[in-house]
C-alpha positions, 0 to 999 in steps of 0.5 A, a space after each residue: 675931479 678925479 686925481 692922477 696917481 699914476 707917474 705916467 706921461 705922454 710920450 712925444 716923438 717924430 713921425 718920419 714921411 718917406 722924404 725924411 720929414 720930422 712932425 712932433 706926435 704924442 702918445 697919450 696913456 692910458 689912463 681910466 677913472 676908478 674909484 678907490 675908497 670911494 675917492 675917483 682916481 685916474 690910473 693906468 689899465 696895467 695898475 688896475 689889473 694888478 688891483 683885481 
């Protein structure tokens, strides 16, 4: 099981029809398996360029 380091989270919001029409929709992040001194972690694509 790999451990989520990162704080992020998904983002909720609405999407709006044309009629003005609220529905709940959520943006998960991106969040990518490395692993980091041999322990698998789930972190974000932004913190693993800054790792490189």
């Amino acid at each position: 099981m790999a451990r989520n380091i990162s704080a992020k989270k998904p983002l909720t919001a609405n999407f709006r029809s044309k009629a003005n029409n609220a529905t709940k929709r959520r943006q998960k992040p991106n969040l990518q398996k490395r692993k980091i001194n041999g322990e698998s972690v789930l972190i974000s694509t932004r913190e693993a360029k800054k790792l490189n």
